[in-house]
N, C-alpha and C positions, 0 to 999 in steps of 0.2 A: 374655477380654473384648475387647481390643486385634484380634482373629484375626476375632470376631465381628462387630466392626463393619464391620471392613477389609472382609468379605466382603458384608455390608450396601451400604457404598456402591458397592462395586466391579457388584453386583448391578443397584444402581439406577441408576449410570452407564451399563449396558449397558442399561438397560429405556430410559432414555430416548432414548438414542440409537436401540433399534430401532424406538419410536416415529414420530422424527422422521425417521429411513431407509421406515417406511413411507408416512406421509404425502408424502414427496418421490415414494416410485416411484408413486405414483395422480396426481402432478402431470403428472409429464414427459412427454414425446411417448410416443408407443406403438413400440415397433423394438425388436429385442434390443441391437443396440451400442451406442444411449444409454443402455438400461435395467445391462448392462453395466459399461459407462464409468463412471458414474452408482455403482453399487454396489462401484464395486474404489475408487475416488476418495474415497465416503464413508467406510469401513470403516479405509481409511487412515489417513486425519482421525482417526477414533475409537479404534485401536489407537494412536496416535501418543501419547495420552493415560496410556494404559496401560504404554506402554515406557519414558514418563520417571518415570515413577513408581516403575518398578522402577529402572531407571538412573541415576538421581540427577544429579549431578555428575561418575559415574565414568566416560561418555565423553569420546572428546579434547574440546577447549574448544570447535572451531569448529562440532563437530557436535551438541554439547550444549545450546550457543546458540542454535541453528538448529531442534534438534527442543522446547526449551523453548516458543520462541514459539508454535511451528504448536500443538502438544501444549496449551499452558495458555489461547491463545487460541479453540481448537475447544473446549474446557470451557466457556467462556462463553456460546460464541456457540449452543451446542448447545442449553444448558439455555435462552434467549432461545427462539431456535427451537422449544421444546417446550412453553415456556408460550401463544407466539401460535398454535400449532397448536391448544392444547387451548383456548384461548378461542376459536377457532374453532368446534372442535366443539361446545364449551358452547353457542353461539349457533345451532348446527344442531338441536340437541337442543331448545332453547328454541321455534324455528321449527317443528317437527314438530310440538307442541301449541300454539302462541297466532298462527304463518303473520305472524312479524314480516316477514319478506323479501318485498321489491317482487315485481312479476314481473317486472321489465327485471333482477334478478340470477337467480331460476330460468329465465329462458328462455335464461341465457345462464351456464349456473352451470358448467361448465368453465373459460370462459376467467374466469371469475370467481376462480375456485380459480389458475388459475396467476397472474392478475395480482395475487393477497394474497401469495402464494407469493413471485415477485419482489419485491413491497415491503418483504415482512417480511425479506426477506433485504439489502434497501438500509438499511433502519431498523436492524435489529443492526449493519451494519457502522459507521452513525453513531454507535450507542452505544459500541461498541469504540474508537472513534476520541475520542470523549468521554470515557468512562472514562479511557482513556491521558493524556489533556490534566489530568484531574484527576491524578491518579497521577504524574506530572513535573511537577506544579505545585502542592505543600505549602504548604499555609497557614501562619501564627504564631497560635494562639493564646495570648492573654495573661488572665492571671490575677491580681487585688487580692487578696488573701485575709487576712485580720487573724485572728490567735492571741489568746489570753489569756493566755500568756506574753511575758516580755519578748524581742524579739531584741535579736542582738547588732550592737549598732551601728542600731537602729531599722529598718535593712530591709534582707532577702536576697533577691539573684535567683538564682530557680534557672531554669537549661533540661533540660527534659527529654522526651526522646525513648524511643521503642520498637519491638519489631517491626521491625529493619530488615531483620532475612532476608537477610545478606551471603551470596553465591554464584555461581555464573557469569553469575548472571541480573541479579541486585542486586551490585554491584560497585566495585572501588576508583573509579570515575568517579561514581557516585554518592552513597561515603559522603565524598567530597571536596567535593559539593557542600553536603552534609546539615552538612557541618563547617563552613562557611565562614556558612551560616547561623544555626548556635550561638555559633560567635565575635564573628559582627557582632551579638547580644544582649549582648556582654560583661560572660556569665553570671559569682557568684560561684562557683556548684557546677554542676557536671553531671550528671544522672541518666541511664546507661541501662538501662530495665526489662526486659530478657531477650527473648532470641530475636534476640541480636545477629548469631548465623551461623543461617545454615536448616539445614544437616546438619554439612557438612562441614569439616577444616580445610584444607585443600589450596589454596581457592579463594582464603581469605583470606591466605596465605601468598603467593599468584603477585602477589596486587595488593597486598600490604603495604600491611594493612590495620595491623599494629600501629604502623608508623612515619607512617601517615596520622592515626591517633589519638592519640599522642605531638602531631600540632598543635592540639589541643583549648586553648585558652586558658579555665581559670577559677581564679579565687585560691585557693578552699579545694578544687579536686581534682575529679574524675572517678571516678563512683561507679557500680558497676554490680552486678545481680544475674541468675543464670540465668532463662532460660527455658524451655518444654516443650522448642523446638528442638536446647536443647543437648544433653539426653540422647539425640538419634535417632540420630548416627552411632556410640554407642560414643565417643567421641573428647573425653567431656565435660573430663576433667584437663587434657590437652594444649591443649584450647582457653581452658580458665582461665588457666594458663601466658603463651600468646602473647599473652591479652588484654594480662596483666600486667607484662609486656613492653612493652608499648605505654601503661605510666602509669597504666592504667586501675585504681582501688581497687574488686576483687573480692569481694561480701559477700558470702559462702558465710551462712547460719545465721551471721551476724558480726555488730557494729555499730561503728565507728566514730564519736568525738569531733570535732568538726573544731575549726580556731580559733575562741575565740568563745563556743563551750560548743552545739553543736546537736549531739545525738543521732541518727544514723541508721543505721538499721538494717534489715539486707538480709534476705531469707530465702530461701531454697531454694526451687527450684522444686514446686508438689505432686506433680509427677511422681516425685520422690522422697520416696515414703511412710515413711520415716524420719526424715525434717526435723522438725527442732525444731517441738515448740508454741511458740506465741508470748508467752505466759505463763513458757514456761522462757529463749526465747532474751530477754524486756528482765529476767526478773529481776537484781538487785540495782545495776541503774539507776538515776542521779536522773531522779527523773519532774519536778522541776520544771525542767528545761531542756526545750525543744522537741524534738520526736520526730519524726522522719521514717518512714515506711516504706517499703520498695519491695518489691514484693509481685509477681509480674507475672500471677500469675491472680487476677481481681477474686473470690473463692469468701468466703464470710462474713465480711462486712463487720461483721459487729457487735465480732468479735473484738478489732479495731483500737479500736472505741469504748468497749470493757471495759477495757480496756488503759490507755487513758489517750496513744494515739496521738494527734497533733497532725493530721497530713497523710497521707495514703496514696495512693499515685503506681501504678496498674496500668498495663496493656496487653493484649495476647494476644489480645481478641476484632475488632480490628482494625472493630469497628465493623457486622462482615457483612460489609465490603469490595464488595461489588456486592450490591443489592436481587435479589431479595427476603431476603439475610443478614440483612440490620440489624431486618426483622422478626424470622427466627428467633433470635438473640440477645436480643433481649429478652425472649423465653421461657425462658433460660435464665438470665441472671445480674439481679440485684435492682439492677445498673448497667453497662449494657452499654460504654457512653460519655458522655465528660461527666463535671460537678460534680455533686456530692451532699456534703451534710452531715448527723451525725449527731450532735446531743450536741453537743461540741464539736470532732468529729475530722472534718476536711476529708474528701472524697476525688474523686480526678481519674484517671477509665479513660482514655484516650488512644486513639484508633482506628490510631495507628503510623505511622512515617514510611513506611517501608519496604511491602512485602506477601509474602503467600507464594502463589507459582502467576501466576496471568495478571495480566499490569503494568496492572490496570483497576480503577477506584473509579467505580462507579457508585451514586448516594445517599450515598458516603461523601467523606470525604476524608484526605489524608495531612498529616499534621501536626506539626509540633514545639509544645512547651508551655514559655514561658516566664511563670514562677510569683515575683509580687515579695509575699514572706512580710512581714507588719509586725503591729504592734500598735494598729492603728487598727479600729474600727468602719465595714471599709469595705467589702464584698465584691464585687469584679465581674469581668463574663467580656467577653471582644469578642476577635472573630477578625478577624484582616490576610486578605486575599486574595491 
């Protein structure tokens, strides 16, 4: 299935690119050198995509960096480019039957075609430039959320984070940043919801990433659960290890007590189809303490609300990360991002600090969540900019 899809997108990456490689050669001047130039330059760009994908993290650092950007930044700007092309032709098609078009653009419909051609190519670069401004500048969102259980001590702050996709790309100069704004929340707990590395462990190793995590300041600890990402390089034990090394309380299918009396408990990624039901992993729990969960794929939500779950804390869909995602996401999960309540069990998907692939949030943003748990009748959301 994994073989199928791969082939799937890899399929449609290439369709749309030869797309927008056609549409550009009907633009450009007529010559064979530019047409040429033009077709060795574009091909480039779009195999560039494909080489990091095979290549991961396994080339040196400096050229990894260097083909990441070009490579994850032409995926973006590609799929842009193929949507204004085809609303293009959508409106040529539209023209051909109802003759929307003046005549000062057909009598002049070449230079017509290169001057949308040029805009639309200054318009992506603005988006790309936008995108990134979002993506290096993560919001706070903050969270009231009142239990029908008692907390301990009348109210807990938790921060929590996900998605950060540490790698040569996302890196120790970032997750130093992401730390320094968990700390100044002077969270009691820390959450992070899986997919803390993207593949590899090598990356987080050079930037000592476990001794940057060891600076986490919360009273009752730092709590984490896998994500899809972890299983991809083979490397999932080893990276448990290093986290753990670095402080961080690893809830494999686990749950942890903390002081105070709060429940929380981690689960395994669904990547691994052997991971406990959630039924087997709180059995013989007291339910009347508060239940946390951290889940990092948002998939049946009800299960949490069967349970007798308080709070459930996902991640993984990042929200779509650039439009048109954040539509197709919500054809897929029942909470793509955002609160939702059910019964009486909380839940907050997170669209992630971090991302995976080109450093761009377009319609989305990057975020940490900090969540003050109490027993008041009070629920509210508001986001810092």
């Amino acid at each position: 299935m994994r073989i199928l899809f791969f082939l799937f997108i890899f399929s449609l990456y290439l369709g749309i690119n030869g797309y927008v490689f056609y549409k550009g050669l009907v633009v450009i001047p007529s010559g064979a050198l530019i047409k040429i130039l033009y077709a060795v330059f574009f091909w480039l760009l779009s195999f560039s995509f494909i080489l990091r994908m095979f290549s991961g993290d396994k080339l040196p650092y400096n050229i990894s960096i260097i083909l990441s950007a070009v490579a994850f930044t032409w995926f973006v700007a590609v799929i842009y480019l193929a949507l204004m092309a085809l609303g293009f032709d959508i409106l040529k098609g539209i023209d051909h039957f109802f003759k929307i078009f003046p005549n000062s653009i057909k009598g002049n419909y070449e230079t017509v075609k290169r001057v949308t051609a040029v805009l639309s190519i200054l318009f992506v670069i603005l988006l790309l430039v936008y995108g990134n401004y979002n993506f290096r500048n993560p919001i706070v969102t903050r969270l009231n959320l009142s239990l029908i259980k008692p907390i301990p001590n009348n109210e807990v702050k938790i921060v929590m984070i996900s998605d950060i996709h540490l790698s040569n790309q996302i890196n120790g100069k970032n997750l130093e940043r992401y730390i320094k704004m968990i700390n100044r929340e002077d969270p009691h707990l820390v959450f992070i919801v899986g997919d803390i590395a993207d593949m590899r462990l090598e990356p987080l190793k050079r930037c000592k990433v476990a001794e940057k995590l060891s600076g986490i300041n919360a009273k009752y600890g730092v709590y984490a659960v896998n994500g899809n990402h972890e299983f991809y390089a083979g490397e999932r034990s080893a990276l448990i290890n290093y986290l753990k090394s670095g402080g961080v309380n690893m809830l494999i299918d686990s749950i942890a007590i903390v002081e105070g009396g709060i429940l929380i408990a981690g689960r395994d990624d669904r990547t691994n189809h052997e991971r406990k039901p959630l039924n087997e992993l709180l059995a013989g729990f007291e339910r009347s303490l508060p239940l946390i969960l951290l889940d990092h794929q948002p998939f049946n939500l009800e299960e949490a609300e069967m349970e007798g779950v308080d709070l459930q804390l996902s991640g993984h869909t990042h929200n779509g990360q650039f439009w048109p995602g954040n539509l197709i996401v919500k054809l897929i999960y029942e909470l793509p991002y955002g609160y939702k309540k059910r019964g009486d069990t909380h839940y907050y998907v997170s669209s992630g600090i971090g991302l995976w692939g080109p450093k761009v949030r377009i319609g989305t943003k990057s975020e940490i969540v900090v969540i003050k748990l109490n027993s008041d009748k009070n629920n509210e959301i508001n986001r810092d900019e």
